[in-house]
C-alpha positions in Angstrom: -19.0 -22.2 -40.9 -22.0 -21.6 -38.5 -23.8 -18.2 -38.7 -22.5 -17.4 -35.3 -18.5 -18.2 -36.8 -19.4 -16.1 -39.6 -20.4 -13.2 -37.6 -17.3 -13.5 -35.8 -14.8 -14.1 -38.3 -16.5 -11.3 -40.7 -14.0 -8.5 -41.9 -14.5 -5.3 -43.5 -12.6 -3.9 -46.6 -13.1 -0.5 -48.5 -15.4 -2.6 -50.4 -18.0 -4.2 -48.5 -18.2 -6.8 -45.2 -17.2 -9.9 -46.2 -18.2 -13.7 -43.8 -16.1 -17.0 -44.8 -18.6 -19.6 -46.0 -15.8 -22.1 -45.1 -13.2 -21.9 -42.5 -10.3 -20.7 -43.3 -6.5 -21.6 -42.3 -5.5 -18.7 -40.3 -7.8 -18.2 -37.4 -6.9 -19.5 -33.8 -8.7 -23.3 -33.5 -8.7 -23.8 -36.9 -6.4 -26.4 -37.0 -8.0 -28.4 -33.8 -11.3 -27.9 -35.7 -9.8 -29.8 -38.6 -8.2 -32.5 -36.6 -11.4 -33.4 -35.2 -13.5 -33.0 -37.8 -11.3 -35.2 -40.0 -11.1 -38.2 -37.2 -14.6 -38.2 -36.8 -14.8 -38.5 -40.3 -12.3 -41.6 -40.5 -13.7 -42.7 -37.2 -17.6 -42.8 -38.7 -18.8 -40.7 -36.4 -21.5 -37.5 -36.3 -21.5 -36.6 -40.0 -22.3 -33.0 -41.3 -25.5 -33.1 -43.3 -25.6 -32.2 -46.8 -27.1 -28.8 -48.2 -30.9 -29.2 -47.7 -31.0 -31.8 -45.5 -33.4 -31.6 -42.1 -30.5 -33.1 -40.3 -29.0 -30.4 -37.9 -25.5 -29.3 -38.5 -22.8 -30.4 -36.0 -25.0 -32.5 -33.6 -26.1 -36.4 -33.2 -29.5 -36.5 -32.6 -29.6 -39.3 -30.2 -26.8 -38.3 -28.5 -24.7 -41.2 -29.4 -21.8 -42.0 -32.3 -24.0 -43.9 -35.1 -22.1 -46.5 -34.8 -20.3 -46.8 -31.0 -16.6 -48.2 -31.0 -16.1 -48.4 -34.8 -12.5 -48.1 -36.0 -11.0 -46.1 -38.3 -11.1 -46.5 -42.2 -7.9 -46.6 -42.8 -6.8 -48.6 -38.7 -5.1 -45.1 -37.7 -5.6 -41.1 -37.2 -4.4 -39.0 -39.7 -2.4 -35.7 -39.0 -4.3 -32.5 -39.7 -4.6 -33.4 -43.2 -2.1 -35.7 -43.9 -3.6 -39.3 -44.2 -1.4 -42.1 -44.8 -2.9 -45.2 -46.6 -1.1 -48.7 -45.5 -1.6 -52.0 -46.6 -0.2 -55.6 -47.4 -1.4 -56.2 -50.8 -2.5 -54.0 -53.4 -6.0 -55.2 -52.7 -6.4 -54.5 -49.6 -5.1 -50.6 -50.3 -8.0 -50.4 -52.5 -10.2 -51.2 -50.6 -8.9 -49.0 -47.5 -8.8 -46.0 -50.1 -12.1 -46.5 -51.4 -13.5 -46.7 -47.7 -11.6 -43.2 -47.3 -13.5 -41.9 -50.5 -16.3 -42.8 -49.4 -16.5 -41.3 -46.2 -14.9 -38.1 -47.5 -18.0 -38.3 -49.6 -20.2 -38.3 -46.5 -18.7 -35.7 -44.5 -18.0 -33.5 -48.2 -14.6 -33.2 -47.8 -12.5 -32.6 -50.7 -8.9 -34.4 -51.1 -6.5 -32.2 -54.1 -5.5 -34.8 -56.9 -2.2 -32.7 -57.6 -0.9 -33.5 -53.9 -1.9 -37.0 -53.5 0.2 -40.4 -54.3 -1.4 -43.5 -54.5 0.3 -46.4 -55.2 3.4 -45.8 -53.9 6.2 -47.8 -52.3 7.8 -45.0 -50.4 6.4 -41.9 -49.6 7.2 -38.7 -47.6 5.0 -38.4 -44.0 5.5 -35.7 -41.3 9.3 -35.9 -41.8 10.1 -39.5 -42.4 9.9 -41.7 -45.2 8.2 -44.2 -44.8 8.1 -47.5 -46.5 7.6 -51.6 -46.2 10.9 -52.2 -44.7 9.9 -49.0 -42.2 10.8 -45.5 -40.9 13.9 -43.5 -42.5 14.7 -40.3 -41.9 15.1 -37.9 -44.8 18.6 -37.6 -45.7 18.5 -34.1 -47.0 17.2 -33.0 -43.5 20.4 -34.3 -41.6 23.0 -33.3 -44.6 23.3 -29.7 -43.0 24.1 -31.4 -39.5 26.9 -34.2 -41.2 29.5 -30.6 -41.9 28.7 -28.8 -39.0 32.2 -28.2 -37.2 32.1 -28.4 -33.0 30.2 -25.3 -31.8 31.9 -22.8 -30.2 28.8 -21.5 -28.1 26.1 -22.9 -25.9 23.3 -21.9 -27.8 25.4 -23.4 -30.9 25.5 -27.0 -29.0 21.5 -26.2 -28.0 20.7 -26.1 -31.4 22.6 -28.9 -32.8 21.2 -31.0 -29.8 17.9 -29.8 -30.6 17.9 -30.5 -34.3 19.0 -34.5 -33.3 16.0 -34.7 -30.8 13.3 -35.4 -33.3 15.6 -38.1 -34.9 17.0 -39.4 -31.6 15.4 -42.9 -31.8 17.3 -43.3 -35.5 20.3 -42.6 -33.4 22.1 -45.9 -31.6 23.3 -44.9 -28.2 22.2 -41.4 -28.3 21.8 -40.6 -25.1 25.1 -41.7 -24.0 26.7 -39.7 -26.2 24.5 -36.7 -26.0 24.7 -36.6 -22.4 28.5 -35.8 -22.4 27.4 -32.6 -24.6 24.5 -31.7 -22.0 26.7 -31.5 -19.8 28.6 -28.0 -21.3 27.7 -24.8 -19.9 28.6 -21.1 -21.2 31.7 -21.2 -19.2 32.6 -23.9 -20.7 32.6 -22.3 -24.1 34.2 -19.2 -23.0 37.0 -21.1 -21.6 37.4 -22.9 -24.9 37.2 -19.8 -27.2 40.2 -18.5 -24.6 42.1 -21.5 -24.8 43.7 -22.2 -28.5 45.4 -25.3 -26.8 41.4 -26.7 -26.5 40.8 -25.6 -30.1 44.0 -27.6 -31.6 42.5 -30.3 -29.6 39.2 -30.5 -31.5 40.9 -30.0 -34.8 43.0 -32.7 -34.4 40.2 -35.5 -33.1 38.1 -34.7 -35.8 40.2 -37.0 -38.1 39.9 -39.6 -35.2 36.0 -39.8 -34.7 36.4 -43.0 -36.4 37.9 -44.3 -33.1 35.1 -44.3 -31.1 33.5 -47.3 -30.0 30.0 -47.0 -32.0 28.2 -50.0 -29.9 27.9 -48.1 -27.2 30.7 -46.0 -25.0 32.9 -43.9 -26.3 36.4 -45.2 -26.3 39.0 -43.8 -24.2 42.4 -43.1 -25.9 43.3 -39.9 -24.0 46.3 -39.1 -23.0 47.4 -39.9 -19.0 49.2 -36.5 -19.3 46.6 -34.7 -20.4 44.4 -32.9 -18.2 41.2 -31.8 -20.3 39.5 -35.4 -20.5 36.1 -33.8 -20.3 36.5 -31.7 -23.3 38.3 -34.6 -25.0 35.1 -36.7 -24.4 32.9 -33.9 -25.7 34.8 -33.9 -28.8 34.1 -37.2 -29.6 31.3 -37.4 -28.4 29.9 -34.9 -31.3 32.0 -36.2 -33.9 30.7 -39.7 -33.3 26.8 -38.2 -33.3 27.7 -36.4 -36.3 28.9 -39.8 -37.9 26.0 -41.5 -36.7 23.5 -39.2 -38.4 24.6 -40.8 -41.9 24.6 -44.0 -40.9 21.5 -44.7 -38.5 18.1 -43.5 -40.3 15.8 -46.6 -40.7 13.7 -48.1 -38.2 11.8 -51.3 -38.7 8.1 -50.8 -38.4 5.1 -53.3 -38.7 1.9 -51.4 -40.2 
């Protein structure tokens, strides 16, 4: 912390005025402060001196990046302070790792033992797990949405929709099938919590989700005589995403 950030972060207690020596988690920018300072650190550029040094804090003398156009350590950004440490051999991830340590080293930044893996095969990254043979969604993140029954209300389908967005691209055809959902509005939910005719309907094409075409449309065994093909595809339409959320969660990845 700078002696103006301390003045302005300072607090006072029944006990005395306290500054932060370090920045703390909790105030406005900090997390934009440690995204940056943390890919400058990977990126090798301005470094923050060490106690007692005549450099100045937080500026590059000349003006310039030491070294102009250098890549990352590790050949990527890190999230906030997630890194994630690839490689082809094991080799090669010692040698990214010990370029990491090093410039942690330089820019005296401190990485916790207890919450680090090294060495691993798969490992858990910003919601994913992520592996050699590439991304795969977490199954115990999508179990919830496997036994949810079909929404009865808009903001029911909004969230259910929502929840599937960040795992979308795991999804095959999801836009086709979501779009049919999309397309609901309240009425539409207050006509079917009126009508126990739509209701039986549901119930009764849950056991045939299984029907639907899963390589791309959904298929179309309705009825002639029956009038509500909208809802019909809406049914199936969620019972087929629902399906899909155990079955698509890898994608392949080259790192």
């Amino acid at each position: 912390m700078t002696d103006r950030a301390r003045a302005i972060s300072a607090f006072i207690t029944p006990f005395s005025l306290f500054e932060w020596n370090r920045m703390p988690f909790g105030l406005k920018n900090a997390p934009q402060i440690c995204q940056r300072l943390l890919d400058n650190a990977l990126y090798g550029f301005t470094r923050i001196p060490r106690p007692g040094s005549e450099c100045s804090t937080d500026l590059i003398e000349s003006g310039e990046p030491a070294c102009p156009g250098q890549p990352s350590v590790l050949g990527r950004r890190s999230y906030i302070d997630d890194i994630l440490v690839t490689a082809g051999s094991w080799d090669e991830t010692c040698e990214r790792v010990e370029a990491l340590l090093e410039s942690c080293d330089q820019w005296n930044l401190s990485i916790s033992v207890e919450k680090s893996y090294w060495g691993m095969r798969k490992v858990d990254y910003l919601g994913h797990q992520v592996s050699e043979e590439g991304l795969e969604a977490k199954p115990k993140d999508l179990s919830s949405l496997r036994d949810l029954p079909f929404p009865s209300s808009l903001r029911a389908m909004q969230v259910f929709l929502g929840s599937l967005n960040y795992y979308s691209r795991f999804l095959e055809d999801y836009a086709v099938y979501a779009s049919t959902l999309y397309e609901l509005r309240e009425v539409d939910f207050a006509e079917l919590k009126a009508r126990t005719d739509l209701r039986e309907i549901c119930n009764g094409m849950e056991d045939e989700h299984a029907d639907c075409n899963t390589s791309g449309g959904i298929a179309s065994k309705i009825d002639p005589g029956v009038k509500e093909e909208r809802w019909m595809h809406a049914f199936r339409a969620f019972w087929t995403l629902r399906e899909k959320i155990g079955t698509s969660t890898r994608i392949d990845c080259q790192w």
